[in-house]
CHARMM-style PDB file with segment names, atoms N, HN, CA, C and O in Angstrom:
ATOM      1  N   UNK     1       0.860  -1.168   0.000  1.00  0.00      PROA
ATOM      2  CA  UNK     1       0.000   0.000   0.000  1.00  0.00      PROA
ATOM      3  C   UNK     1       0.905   1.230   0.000  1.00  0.00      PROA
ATOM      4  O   UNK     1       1.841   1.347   0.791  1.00  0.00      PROA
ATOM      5  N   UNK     2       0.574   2.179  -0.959  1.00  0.00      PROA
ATOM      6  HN  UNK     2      -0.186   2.084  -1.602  1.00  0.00      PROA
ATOM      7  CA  UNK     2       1.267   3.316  -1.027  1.00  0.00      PROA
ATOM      8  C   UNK     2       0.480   4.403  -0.957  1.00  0.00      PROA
ATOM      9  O   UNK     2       0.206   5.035  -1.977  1.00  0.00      PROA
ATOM     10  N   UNK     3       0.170   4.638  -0.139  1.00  0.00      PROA
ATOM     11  HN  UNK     3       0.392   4.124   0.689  1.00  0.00      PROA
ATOM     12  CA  UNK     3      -0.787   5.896   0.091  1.00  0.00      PROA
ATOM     13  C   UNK     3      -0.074   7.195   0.305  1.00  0.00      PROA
ATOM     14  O   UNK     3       0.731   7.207   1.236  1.00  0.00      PROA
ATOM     15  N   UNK     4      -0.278   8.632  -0.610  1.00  0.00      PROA
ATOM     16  HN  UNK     4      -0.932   8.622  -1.366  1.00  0.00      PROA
ATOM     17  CA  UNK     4       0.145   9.647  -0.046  1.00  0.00      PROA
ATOM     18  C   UNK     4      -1.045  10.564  -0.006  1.00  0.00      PROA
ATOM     19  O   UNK     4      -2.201  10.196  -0.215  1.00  0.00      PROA
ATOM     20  N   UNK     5      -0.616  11.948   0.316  1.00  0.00      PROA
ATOM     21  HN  UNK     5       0.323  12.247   0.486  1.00  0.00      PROA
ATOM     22  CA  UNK     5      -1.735  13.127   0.582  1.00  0.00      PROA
ATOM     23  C   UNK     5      -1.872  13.207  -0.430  1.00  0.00      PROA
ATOM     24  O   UNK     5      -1.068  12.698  -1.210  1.00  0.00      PROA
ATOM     25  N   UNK     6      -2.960  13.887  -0.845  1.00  0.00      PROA
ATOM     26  HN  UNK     6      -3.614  14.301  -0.211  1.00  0.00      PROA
ATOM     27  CA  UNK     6      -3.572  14.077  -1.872  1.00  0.00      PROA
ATOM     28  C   UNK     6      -2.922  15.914  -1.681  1.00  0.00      PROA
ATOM     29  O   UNK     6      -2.967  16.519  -0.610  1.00  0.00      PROA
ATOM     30  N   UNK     7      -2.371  16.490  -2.973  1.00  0.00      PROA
ATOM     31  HN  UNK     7      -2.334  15.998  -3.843  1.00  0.00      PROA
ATOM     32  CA  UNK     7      -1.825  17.757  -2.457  1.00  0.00      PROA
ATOM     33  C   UNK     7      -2.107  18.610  -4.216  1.00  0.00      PROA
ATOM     34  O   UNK     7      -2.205  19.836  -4.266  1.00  0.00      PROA
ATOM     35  N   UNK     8      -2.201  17.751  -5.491  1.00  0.00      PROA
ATOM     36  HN  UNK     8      -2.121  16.755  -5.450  1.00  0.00      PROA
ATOM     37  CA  UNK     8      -2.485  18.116  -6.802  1.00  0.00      PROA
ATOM     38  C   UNK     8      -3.755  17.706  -7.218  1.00  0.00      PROA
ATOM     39  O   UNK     8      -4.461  16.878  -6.643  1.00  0.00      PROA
ATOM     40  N   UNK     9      -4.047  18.391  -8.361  1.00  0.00      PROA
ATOM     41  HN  UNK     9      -3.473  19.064  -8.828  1.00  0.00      PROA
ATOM     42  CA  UNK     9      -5.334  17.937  -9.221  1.00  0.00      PROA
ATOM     43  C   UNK     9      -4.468  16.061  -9.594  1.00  0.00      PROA
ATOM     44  O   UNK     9      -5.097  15.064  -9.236  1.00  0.00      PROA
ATOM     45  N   UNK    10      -3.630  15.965 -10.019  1.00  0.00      PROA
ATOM     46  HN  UNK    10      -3.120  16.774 -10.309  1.00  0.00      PROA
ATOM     47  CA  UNK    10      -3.168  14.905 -10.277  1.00  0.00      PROA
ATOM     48  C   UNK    10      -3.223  13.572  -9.463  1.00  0.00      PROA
ATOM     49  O   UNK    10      -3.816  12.542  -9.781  1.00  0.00      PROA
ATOM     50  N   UNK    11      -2.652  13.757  -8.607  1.00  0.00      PROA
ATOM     51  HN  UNK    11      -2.170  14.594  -8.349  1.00  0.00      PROA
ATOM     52  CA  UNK    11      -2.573  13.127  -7.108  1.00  0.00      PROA
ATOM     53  C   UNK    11      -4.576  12.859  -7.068  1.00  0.00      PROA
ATOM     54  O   UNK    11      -4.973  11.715  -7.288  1.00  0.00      PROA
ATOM     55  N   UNK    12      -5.187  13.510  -6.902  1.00  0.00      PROA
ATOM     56  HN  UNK    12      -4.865  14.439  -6.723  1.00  0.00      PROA
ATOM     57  CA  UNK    12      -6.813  13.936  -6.781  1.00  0.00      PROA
ATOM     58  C   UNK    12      -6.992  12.420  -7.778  1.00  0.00      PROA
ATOM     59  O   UNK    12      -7.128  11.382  -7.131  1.00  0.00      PROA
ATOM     60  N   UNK    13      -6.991  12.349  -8.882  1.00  0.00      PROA
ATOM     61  HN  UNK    13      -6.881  13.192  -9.408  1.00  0.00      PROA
ATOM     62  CA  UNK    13      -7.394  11.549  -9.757  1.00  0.00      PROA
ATOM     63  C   UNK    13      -5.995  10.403  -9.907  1.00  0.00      PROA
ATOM     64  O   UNK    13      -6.642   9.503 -10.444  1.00  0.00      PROA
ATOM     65  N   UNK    14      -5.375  10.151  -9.865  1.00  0.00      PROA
ATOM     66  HN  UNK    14      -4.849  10.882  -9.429  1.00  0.00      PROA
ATOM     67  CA  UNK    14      -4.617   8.782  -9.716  1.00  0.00      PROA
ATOM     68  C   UNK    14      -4.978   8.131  -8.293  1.00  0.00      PROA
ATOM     69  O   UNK    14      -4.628   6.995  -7.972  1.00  0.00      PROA
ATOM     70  N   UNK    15      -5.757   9.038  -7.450  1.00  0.00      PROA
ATOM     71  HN  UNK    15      -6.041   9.961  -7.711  1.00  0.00      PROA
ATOM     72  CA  UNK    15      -6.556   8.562  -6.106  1.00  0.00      PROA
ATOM     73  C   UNK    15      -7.929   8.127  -6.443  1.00  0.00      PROA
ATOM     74  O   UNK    15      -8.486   7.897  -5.370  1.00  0.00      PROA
ATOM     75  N   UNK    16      -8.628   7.937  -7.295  1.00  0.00      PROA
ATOM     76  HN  UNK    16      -8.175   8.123  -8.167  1.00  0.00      PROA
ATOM     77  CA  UNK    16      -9.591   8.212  -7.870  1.00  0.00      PROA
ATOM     78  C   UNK    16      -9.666   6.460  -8.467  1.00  0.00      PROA
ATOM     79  O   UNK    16     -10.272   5.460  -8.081  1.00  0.00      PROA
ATOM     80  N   UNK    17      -8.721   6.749  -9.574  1.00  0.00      PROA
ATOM     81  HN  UNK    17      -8.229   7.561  -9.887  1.00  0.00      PROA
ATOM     82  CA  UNK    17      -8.202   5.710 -10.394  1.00  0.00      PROA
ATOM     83  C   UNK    17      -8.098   4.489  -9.461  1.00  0.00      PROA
ATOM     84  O   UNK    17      -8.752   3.467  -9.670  1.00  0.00      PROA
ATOM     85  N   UNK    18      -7.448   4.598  -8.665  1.00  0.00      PROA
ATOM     86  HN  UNK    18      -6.917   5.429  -8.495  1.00  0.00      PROA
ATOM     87  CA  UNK    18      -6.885   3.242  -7.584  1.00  0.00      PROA
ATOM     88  C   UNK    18      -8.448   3.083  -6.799  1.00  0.00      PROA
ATOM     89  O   UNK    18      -9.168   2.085  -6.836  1.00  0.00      PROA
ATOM     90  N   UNK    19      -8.652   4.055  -6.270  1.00  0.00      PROA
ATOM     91  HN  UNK    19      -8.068   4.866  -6.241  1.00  0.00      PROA
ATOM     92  CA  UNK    19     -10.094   3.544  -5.971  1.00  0.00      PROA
ATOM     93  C   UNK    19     -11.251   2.701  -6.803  1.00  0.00      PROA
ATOM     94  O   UNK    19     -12.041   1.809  -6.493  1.00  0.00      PROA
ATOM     95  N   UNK    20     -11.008   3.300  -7.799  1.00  0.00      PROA
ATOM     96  HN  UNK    20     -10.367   4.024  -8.051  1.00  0.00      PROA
ATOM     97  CA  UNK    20     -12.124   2.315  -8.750  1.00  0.00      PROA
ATOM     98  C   UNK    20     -11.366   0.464  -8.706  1.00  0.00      PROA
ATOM     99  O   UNK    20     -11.947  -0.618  -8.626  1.00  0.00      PROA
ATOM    100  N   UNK    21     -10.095   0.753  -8.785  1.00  0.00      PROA
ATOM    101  HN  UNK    21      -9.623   1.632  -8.850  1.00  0.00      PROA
ATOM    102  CA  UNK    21      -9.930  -0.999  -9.002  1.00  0.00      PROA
ATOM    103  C   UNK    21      -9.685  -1.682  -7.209  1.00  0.00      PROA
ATOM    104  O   UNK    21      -9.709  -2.867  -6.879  1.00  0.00      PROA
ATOM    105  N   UNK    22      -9.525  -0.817  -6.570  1.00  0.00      PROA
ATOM    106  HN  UNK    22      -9.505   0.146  -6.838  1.00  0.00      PROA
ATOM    107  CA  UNK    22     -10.113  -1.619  -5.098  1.00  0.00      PROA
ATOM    108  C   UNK    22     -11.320  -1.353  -4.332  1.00  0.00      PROA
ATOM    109  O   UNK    22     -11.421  -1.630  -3.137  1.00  0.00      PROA
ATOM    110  N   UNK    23     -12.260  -0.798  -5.051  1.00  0.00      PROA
ATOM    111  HN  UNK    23     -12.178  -0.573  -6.022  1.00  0.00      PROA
ATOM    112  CA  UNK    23     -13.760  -0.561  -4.538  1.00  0.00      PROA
ATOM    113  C   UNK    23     -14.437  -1.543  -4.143  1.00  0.00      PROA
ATOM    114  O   UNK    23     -15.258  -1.197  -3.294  1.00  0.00      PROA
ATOM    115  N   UNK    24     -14.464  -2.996  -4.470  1.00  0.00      PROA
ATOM    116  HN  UNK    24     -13.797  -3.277  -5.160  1.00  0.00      PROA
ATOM    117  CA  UNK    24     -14.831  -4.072  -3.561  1.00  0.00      PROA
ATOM    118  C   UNK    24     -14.229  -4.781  -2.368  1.00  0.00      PROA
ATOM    119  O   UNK    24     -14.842  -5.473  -1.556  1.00  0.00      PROA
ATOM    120  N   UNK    25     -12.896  -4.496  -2.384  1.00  0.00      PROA
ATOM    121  HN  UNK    25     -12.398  -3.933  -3.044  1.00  0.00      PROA
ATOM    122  CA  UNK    25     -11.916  -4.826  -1.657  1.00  0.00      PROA
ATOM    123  C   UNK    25     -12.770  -4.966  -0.267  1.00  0.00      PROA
ATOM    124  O   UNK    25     -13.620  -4.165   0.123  1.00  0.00      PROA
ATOM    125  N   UNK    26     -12.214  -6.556   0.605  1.00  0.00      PROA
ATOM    126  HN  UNK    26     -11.524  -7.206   0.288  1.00  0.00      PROA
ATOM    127  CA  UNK    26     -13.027  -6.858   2.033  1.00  0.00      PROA
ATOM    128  C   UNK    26     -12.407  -5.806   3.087  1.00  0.00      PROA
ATOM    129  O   UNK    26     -11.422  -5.082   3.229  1.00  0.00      PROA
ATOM    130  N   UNK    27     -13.419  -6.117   3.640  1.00  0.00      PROA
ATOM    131  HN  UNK    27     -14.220  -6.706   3.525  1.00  0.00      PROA
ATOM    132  CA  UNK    27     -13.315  -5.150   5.151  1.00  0.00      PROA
ATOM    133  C   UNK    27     -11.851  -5.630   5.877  1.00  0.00      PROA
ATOM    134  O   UNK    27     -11.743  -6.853   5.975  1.00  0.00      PROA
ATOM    135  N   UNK    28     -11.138  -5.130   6.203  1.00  0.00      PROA
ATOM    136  HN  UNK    28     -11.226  -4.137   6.124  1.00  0.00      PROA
ATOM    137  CA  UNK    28      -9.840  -5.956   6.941  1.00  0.00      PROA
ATOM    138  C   UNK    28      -8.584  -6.250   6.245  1.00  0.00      PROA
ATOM    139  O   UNK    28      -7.498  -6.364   6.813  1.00  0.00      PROA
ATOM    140  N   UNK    29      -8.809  -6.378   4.848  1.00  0.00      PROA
ATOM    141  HN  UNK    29      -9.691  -6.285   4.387  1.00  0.00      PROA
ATOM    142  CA  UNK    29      -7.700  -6.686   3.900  1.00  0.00      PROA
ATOM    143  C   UNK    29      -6.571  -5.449   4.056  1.00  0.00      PROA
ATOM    144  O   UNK    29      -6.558  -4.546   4.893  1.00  0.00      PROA
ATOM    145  N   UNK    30      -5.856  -5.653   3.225  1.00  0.00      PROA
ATOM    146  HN  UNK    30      -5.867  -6.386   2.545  1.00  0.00      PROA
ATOM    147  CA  UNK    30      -5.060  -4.506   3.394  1.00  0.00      PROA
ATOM    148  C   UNK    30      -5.454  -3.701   2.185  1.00  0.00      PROA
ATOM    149  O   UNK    30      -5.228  -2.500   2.329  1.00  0.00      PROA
ATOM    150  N   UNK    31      -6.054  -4.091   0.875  1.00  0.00      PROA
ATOM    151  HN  UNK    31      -6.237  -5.067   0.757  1.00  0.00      PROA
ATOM    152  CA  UNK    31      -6.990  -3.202  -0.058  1.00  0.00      PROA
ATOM    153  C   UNK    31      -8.119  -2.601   0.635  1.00  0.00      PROA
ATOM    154  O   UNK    31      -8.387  -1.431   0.361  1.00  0.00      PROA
ATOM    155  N   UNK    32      -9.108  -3.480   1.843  1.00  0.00      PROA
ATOM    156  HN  UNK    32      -8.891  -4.430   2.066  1.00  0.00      PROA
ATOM    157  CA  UNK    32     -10.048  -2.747   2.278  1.00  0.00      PROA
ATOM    158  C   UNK    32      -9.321  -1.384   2.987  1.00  0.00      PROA
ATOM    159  O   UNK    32      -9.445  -0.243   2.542  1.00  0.00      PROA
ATOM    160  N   UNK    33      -8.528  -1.762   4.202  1.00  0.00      PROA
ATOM    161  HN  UNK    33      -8.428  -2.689   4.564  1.00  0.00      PROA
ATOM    162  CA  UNK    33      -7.544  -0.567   4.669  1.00  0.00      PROA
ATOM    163  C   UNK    33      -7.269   0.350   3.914  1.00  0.00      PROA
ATOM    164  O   UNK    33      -7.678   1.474   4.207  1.00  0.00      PROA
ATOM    165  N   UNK    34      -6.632   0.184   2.932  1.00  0.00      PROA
ATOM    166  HN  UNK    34      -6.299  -0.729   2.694  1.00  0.00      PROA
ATOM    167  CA  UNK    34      -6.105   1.282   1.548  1.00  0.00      PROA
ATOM    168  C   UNK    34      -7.152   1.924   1.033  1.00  0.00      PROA
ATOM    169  O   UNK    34      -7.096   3.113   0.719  1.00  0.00      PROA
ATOM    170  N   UNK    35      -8.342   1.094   0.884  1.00  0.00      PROA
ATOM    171  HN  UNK    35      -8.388   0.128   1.139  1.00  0.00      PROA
ATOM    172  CA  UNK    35      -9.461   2.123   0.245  1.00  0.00      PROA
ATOM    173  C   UNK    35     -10.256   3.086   1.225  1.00  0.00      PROA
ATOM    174  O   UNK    35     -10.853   4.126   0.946  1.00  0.00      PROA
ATOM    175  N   UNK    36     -10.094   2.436   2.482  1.00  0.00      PROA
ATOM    176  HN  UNK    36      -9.608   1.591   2.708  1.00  0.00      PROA
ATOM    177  CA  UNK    36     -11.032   3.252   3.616  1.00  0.00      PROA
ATOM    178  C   UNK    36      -9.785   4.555   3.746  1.00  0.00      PROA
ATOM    179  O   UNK    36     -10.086   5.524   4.444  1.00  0.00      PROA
ATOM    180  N   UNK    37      -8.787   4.539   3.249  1.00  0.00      PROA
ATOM    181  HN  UNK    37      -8.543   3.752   2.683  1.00  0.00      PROA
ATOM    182  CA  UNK    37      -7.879   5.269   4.197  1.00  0.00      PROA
ATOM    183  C   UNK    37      -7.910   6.283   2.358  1.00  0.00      PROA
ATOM    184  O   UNK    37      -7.859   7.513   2.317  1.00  0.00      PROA
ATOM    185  N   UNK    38      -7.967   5.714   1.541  1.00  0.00      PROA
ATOM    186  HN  UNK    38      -8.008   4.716   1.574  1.00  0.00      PROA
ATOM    187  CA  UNK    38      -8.263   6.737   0.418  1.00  0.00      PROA
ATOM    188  C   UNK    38      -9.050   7.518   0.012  1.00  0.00      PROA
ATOM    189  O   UNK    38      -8.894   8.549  -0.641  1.00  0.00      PROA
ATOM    190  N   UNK    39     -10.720   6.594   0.746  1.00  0.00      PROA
ATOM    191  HN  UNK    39     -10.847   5.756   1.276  1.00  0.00      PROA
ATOM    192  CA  UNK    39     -11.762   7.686   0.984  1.00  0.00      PROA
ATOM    193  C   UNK    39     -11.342   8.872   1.841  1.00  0.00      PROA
ATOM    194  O   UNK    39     -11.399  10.045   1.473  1.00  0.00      PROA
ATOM    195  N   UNK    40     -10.930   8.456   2.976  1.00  0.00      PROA
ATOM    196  HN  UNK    40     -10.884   7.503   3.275  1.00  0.00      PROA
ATOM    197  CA  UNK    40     -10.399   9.862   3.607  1.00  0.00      PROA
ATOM    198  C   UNK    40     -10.265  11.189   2.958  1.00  0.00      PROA
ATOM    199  O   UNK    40     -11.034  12.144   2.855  1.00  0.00      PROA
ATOM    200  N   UNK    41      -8.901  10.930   2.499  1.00  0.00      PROA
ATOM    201  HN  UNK    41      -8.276  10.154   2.582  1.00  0.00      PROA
ATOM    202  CA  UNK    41      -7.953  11.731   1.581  1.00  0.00      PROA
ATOM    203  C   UNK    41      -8.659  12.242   0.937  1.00  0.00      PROA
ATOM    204  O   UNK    41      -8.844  13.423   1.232  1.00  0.00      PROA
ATOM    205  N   UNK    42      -9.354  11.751  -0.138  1.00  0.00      PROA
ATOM    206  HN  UNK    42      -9.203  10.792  -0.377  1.00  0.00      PROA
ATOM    207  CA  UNK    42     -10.237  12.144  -1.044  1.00  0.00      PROA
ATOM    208  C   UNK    42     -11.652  12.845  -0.932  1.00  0.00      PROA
ATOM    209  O   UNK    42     -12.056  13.675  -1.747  1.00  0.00      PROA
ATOM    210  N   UNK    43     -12.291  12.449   0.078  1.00  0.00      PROA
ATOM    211  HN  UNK    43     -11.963  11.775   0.739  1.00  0.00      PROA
ATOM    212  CA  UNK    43     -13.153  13.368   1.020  1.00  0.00      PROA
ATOM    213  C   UNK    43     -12.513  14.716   1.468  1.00  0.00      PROA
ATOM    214  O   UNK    43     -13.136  15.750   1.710  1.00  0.00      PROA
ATOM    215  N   UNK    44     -11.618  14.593   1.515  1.00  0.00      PROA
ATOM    216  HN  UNK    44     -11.113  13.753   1.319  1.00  0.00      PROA
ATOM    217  CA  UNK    44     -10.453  15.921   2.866  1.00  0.00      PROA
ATOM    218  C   UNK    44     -10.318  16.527   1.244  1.00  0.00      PROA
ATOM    219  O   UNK    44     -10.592  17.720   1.118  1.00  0.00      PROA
ATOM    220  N   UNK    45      -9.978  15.892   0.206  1.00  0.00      PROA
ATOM    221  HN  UNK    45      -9.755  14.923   0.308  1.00  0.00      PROA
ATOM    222  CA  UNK    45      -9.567  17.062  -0.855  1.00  0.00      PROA
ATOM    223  C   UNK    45     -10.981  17.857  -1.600  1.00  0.00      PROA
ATOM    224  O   UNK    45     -11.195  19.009  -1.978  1.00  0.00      PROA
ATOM    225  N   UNK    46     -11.547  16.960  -1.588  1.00  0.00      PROA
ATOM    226  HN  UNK    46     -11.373  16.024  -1.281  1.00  0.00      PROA
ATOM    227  CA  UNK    46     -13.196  17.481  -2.368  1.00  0.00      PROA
ATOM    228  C   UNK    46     -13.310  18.404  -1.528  1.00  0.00      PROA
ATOM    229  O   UNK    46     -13.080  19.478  -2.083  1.00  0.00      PROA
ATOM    230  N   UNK    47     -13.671  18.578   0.062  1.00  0.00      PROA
ATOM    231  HN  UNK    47     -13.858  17.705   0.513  1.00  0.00      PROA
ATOM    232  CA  UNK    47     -13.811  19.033   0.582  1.00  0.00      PROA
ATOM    233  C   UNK    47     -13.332  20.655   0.867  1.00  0.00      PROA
ATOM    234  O   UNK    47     -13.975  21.585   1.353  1.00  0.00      PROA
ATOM    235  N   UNK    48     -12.106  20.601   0.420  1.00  0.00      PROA
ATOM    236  HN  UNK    48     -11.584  19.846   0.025  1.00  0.00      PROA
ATOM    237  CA  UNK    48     -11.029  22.031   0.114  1.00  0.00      PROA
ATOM    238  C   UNK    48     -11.280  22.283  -0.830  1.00  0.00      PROA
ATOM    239  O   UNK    48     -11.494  23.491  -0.932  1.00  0.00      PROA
ATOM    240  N   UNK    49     -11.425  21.574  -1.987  1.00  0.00      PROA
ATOM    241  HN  UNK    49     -11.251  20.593  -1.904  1.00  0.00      PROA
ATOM    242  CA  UNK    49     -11.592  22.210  -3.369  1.00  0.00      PROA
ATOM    243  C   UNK    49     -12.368  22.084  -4.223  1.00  0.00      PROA
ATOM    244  O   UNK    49     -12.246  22.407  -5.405  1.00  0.00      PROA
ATOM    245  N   UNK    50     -13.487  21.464  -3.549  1.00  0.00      PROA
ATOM    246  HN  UNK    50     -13.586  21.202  -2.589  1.00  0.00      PROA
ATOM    247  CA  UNK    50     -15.157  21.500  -4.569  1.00  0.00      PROA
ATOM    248  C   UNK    50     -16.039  21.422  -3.080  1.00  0.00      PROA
ATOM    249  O   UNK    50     -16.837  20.501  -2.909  1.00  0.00      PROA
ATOM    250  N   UNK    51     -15.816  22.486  -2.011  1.00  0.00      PROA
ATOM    251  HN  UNK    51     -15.167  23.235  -2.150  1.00  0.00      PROA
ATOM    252  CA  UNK    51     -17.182  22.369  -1.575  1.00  0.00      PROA
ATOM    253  C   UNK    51     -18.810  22.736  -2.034  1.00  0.00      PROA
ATOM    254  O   UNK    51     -19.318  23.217  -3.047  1.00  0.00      PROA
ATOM    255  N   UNK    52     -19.373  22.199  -0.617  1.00  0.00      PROA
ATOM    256  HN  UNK    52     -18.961  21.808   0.206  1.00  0.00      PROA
ATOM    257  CA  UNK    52     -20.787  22.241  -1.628  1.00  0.00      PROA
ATOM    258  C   UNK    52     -21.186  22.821  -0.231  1.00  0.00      PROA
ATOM    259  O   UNK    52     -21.123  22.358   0.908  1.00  0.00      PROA
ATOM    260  N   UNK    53     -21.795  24.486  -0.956  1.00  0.00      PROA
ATOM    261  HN  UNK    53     -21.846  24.862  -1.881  1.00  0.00      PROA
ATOM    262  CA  UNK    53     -22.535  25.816  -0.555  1.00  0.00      PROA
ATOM    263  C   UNK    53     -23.471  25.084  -0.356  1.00  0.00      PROA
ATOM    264  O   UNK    53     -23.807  24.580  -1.427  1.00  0.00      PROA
ATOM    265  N   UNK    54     -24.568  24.488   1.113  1.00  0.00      PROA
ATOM    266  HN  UNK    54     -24.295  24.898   1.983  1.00  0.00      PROA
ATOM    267  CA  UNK    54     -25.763  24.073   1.025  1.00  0.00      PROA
ATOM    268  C   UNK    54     -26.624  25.226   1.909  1.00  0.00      PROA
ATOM    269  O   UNK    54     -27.733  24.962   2.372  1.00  0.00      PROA
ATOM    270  N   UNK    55     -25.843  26.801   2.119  1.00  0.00      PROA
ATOM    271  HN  UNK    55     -24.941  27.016   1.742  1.00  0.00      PROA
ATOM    272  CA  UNK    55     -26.648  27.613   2.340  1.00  0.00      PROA
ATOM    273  C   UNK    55     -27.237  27.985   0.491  1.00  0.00      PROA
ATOM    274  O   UNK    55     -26.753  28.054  -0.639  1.00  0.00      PROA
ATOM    275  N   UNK    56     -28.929  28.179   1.383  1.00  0.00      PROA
ATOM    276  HN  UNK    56     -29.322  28.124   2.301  1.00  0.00      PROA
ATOM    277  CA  UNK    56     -29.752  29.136   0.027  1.00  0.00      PROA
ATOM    278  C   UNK    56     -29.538  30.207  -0.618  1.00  0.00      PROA
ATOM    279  O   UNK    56     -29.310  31.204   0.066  1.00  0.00      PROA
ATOM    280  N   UNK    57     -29.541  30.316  -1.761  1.00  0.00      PROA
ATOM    281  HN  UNK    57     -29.727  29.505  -2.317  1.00  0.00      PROA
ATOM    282  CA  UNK    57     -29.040  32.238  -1.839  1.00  0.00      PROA
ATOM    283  C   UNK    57     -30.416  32.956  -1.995  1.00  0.00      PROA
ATOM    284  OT1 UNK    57     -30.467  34.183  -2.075  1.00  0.00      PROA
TER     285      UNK     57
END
């Protein structure tokens, strides 16, 4: 498992990428680990750089 921060648009989507081919990965594995620990990351970056305004205007 090679996990880093997510810190580029690049990084953003080669995180993305790896997620799609361990998205079934079991609970406990070390792919499940890697993907729970990539949602993170990837949550934490959406989050900085595509939030979502759910005040009304």
């Amino acid at each position: 498992m090679n996990v880093y921060l997510i810190k580029t648009e690049k990084d953003y989507n080669q995180a993305l990428e790896r997620l799609e081919v361990i998205f079934d990965a079991k609970k406990g594995s070390p792919e499940g680990d890697e993907l729970e620990l990539l949602g993170i990351l990837i949550e934490q970056y959406e989050n900085e750089y595509f939030p979502i305004d759910l005040q009304p205007n």
